[in-house]
N, C-alpha and C positions, 0 to 999 in steps of 0.2 A: 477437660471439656469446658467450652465457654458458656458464661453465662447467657449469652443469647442460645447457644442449643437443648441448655438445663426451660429454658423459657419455653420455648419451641416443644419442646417438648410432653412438657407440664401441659400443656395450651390445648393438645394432641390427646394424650393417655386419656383425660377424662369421657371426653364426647364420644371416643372411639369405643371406651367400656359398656356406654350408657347409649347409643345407640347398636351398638351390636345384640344386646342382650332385647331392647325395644323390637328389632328387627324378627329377633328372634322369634319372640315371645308371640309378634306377629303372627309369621309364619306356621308358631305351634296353635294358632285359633284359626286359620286357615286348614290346616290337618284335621282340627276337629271337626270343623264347621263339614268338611267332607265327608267324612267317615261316621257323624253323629248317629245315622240313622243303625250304622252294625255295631254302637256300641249299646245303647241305651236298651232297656227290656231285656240284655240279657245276663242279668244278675252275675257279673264280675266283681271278684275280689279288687279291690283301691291298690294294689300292687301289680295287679295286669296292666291297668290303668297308666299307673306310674311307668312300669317299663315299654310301654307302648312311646309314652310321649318322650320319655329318655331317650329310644331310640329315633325317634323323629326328628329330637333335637337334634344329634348329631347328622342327620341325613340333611338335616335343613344347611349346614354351616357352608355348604357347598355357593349358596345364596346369600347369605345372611354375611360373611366376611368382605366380600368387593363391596357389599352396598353399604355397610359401615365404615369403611376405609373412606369411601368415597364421599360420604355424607361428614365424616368428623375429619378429612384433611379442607374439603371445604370452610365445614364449621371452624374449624383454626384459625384458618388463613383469613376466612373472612370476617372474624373476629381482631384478630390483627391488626388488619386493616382499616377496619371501623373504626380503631382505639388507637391509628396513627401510631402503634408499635412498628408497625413493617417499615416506615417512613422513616422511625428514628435508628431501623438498623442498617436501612440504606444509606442514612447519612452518617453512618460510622463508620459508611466504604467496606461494608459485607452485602454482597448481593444475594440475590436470592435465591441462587442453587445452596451457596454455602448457607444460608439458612434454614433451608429445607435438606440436607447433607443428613442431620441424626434421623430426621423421620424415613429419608428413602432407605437408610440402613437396618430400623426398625419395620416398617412394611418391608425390606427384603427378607429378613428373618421371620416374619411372619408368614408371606411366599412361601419359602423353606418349609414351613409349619405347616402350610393346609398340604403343599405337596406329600411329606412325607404323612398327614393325617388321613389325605384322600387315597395314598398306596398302605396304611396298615390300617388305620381304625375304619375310614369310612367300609370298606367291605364285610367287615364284622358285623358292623352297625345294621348295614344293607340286610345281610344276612337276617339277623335276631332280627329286625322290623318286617322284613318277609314273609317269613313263617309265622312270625306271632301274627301280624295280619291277616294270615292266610285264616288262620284256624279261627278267629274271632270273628271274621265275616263268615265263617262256614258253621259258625258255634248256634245253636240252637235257644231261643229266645227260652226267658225262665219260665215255670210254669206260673200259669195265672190263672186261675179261674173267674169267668164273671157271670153277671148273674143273666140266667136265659140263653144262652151262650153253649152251644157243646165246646167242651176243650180238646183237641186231639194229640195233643201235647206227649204225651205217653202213649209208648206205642203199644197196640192193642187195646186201647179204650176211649170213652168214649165219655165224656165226664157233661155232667148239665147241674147245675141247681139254679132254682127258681129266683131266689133271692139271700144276701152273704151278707152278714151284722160286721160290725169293727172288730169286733172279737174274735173274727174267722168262724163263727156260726155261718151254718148253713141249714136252708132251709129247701124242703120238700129236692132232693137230690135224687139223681137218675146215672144208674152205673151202667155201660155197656161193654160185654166183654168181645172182643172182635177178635181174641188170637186165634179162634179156629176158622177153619176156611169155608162154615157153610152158613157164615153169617152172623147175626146177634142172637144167638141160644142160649146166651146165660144172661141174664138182667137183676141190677139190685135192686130197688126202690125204699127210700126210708125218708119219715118224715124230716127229721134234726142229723144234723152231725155236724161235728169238729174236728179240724184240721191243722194237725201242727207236723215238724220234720222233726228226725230225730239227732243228737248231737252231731253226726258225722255229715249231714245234711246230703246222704246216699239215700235217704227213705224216706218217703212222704204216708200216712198215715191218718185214714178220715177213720173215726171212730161215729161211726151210725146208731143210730137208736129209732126204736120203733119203725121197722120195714119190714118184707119181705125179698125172697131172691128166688128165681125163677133157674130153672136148670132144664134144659133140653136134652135129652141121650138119645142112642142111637136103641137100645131095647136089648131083647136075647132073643128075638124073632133070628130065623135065618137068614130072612132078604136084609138090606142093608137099608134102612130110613132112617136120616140122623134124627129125624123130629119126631119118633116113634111115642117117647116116655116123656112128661112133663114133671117134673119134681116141682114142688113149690114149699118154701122150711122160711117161714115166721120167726121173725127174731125182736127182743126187748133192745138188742145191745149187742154190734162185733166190732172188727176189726178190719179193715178192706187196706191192706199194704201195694204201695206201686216203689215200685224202683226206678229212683231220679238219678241213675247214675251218666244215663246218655247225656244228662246237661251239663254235668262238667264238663270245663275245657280242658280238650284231647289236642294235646303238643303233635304236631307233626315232623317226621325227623330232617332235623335242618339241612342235612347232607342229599335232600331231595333238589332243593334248592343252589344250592351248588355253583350247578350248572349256569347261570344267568351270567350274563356279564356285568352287571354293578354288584358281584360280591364278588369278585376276584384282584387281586394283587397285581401289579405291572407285569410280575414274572409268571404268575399265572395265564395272564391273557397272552404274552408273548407267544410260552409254552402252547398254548390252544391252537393262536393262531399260526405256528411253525404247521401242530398234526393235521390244520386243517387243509393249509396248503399242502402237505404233502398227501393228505385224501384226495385232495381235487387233481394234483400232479395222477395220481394212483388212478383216477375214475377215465381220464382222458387217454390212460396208456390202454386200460383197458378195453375203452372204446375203439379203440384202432384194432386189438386184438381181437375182438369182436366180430367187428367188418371185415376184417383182412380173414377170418374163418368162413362170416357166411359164405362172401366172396369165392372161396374155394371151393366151398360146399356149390356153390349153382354154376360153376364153372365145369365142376365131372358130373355135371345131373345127365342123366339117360339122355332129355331133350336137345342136349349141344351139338352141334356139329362134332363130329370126331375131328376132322380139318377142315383149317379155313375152307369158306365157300367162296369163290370168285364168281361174279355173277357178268356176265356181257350183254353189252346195253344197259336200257335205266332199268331203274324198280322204281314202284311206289310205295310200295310198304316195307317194313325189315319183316313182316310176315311172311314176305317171299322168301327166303332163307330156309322157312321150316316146310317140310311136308303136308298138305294140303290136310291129310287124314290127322297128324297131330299137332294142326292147328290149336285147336280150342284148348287141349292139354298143355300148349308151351304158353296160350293166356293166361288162363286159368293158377298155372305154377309161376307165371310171373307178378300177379297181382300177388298171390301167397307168400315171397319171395317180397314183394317192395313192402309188405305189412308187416312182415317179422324186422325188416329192416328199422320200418317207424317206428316201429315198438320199441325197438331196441333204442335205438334214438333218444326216444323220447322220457324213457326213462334216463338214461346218462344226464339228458336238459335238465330235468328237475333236478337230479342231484346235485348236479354242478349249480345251478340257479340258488338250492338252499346254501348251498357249501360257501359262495359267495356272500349269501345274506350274513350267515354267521360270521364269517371273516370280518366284512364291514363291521359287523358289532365290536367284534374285538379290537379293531384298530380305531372307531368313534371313542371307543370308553380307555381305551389306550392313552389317545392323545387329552381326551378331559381331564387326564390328572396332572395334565403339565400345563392344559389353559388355565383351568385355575389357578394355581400358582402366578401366570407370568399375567393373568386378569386383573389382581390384585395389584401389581405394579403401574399395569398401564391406567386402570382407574383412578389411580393414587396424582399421576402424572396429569389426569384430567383436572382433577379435584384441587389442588394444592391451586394450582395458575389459577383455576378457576375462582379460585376464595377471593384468591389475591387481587384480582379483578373486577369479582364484585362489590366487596369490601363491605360486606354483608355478612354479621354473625348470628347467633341464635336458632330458633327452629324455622324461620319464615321461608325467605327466601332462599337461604342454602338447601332447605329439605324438596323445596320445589326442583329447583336445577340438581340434586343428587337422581332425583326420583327421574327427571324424563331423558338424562345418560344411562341414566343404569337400565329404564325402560329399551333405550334405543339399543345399547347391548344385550340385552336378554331375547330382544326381538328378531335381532342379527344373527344370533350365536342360535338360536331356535329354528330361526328358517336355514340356516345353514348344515344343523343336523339333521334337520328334514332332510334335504336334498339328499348328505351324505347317504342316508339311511337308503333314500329310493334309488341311491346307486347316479342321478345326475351329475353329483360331485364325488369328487375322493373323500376319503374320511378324513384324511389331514386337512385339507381345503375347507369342508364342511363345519372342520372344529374349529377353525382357526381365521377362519374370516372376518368375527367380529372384530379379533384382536387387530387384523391386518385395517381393519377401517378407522378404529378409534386409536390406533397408538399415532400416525400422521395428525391427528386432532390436538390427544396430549402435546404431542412436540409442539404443535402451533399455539397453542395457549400459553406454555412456557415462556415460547417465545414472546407473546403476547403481553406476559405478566413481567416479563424480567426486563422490557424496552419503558415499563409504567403505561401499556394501553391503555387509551380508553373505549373498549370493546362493549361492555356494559354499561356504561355510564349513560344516565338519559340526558339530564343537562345537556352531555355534546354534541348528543343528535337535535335537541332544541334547536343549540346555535345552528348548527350546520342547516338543518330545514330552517329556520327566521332566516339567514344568509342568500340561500334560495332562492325562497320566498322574494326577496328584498331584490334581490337583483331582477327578476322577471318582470317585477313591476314596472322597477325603474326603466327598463325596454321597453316594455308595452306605453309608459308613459310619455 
């Protein structure tokens, strides 16, 4: 290898490491910043946590890879060029593909990389961050007691105290038992109590002192009054146990999930999409089997002609056909008749209508595992000319021009999956649009970067508008 591509190289590795993980890092406070409200209040282990953002991480890389590519081949090149390196390898009669040669080799094996990452790990990923999101937005906030406040946090009661020390003292507390259905018939009242859980943190635990407890029964009368008998039992000191077990987080089984299309494999979704088609081929055979039955069925109805009728002269109605007396009966069985038909119809639409929708998914998410990959190339192709052009290193201006291409791709490749989705475009068209826009773009920068334009340069447009400028005058003068 020459030392201009150990250079090139070197130049590349760093900003590419150091912006991808930036981008990322991004991304993962983006995540948060959405989700903060289903995570906080509800008393999760630091390792939910951790696996939440782990898989985030990997779901994000889908994003985070072209905008680092794109961001650190700029940064390269437009470092390079700042530092009059790119100049002195021109005048060593190596141009600029063959200089940029190891990194399209590298970004292609990295290509290679998200492809096979986005056909085996990203669907796992998809998967675990699925389900674990599901259950954590549906997971039950911890309990809390405040003060003045009933808690209903627990179910079956009914929890109040007046006011709560640091210590988890509580003062003048109010217990209401609500598991039976004819109301609140059983009540605690106590002036103090303390509250701690026990090691398994399945049992919470107020230890009471000085109250009473109220008890409502239904008597030994024969008629049935639940409010017959009032018990009322004075206490120095008990024990009032509730079971925290509902707040644990309950795993939902991942194999629910499944089904979706961002957790499946290339050969999974092919698979899907093959049975789907052959359901829709299955729904449309039926449909003819269908009609081609009613069809015969209202062909031998009682109402028909036994043999054609030839009628001489005109008619005005095809009611003249039937018998005047089983007029209203050959209406009557024909409105009956076109509504079984609708019906029938009309469910086949929906089906075929959903059967489509679902196809489109599989062939959207189909073809996204192959733009990513060839995304990466073609940003790289933007990126690189582009450096070389502006001749601009650091975070300034390369971060600006990475940020408003990648914008215009994500904006493109977005509105493009929309359409797919609502069935305007195909799903290959859909996915593959943005690429079809920006790779004409890369070429022409290349071009641009390897002729030594000046595309960016503001100096030229000075001259060129003072030039202008200068001539007009001299006319008008």
């Amino acid at each position: 290898m020459k030392k201009v591509h150990v250079l090139v190289l070197k130049a590349f590795i760093r900003p590419f490491i150091v912006t991808f993980f930036i981008v990322m890092f991004i991304l993962l406070m983006l995540f948060l910043f959405k989700y903060i409200d289903d995570l906080i209040g509800k008393g999760f282990e630091w390792y939910v946590i951790l696996q939440l953002l782990m898989y985030a991480s990997a779901t994000n890389v889908a994003m985070a890879l072209p905008l680092a590519i794109l961001l650190s081949s700029i940064m390269t090149f437009g470092s390079l060029g700042e530092n009059y390196e790119l100049v002195a390898i021109k005048s060593a009669g190596i141009s600029l593909q063959k200089a940029m040669m190891p990194l399209i080799i590298s970004v292609g094996i990295l290509s290679i990389g998200a492809f096979l990452f986005s056909d085996y790990m990203l669907p796992k990923a998809n998967l675990k961050m699925g389900s674990l999101l599901y259950d954590v937005r549906n997971q039950k906030a911890a309990f809390l007691i405040k003060e003045g406040i009933f808690n209903n946090s627990i179910p079956g009661y009914a929890i109040r105290v007046k006011k709560k020390d640091e210590d988890q003292t509580l003062h003048d507390v109010r217990i209401y038992d609500r598991n039976t259905s004819n109301g609140n018939l059983n009540v605690v009242l106590a002036k103090e109590g303390n509250m701690y859980m026990t090691d398994d943190n399945q049992m919470l635990i107020l230890k009471l002192k000085d109250g009473m407890r109220y008890e409502e029964t239904p008597g030994t009368s024969g008629t049935y009054n639940p409010r017959q008998r009032l018990m009322r039992t004075e206490f120095k000191e008990t024990e009032q146990k509730f079971d925290l077990s509902s707040f644990a987080l309950k795993r939902t089984d991942e194999d629910l999930f499944k089904s979706n299309y961002q957790m499946m494999s290339l050969n999974q979704l092919k698979m899907y999409r093959d049975s789907f088609e052959v359901k829709g081929d299955s729904n449309l055979r039926s449909t003819y089997k269908d009609i081609s039955l009613l069809a015969k069925t209202y062909r031998t109805d009682s109402l028909s002609p036994k043999a054609p009728v030839v009628l001489k002269g005109k008619y005005k109605d095809v009611l003249e056909l039937v018998p005047k007396d089983k007029r209203l009966a050959a209406v009557t069985g024909g409105k009956d008749q076109i509504r079984t038909v609708r019906d029938v119809l009309g469910r086949k639409e929906l089906f075929t209508a959903d059967n489509k929708v679902r196809i489109r998914g599989f062939l959207i998410e189909l073809n996204r595992k192959f733009t990513l990959a060839v995304s990466c190339m073609v940003l790289f192709f933007i990126g690189a000319p582009l450096g070389a052009i502006i001749r601009k290193g650091g975070l300034g201006l390369p971060v600006v021009m990475s940020v408003l291409f990648f914008l215009l791709y994500h904006i493109i490749s977005t509105i493009g999956e929309k359409y797919a989705k609502d069935g305007s475009l195909s799903p290959a068209m859909g996915m593959w649009i943005a690429i079809f826009v920006l790779a004409p773009l890369g070429a022409f920068l290349t071009y641009k970067a390897t002729v030594d334009s000046v595309l960016f340069d503001a100096d030229f447009y000075k001259r060129f508008f003072k030039r202008v400028f200068s001539k007009k005058t001299e006319v008008t003068g």
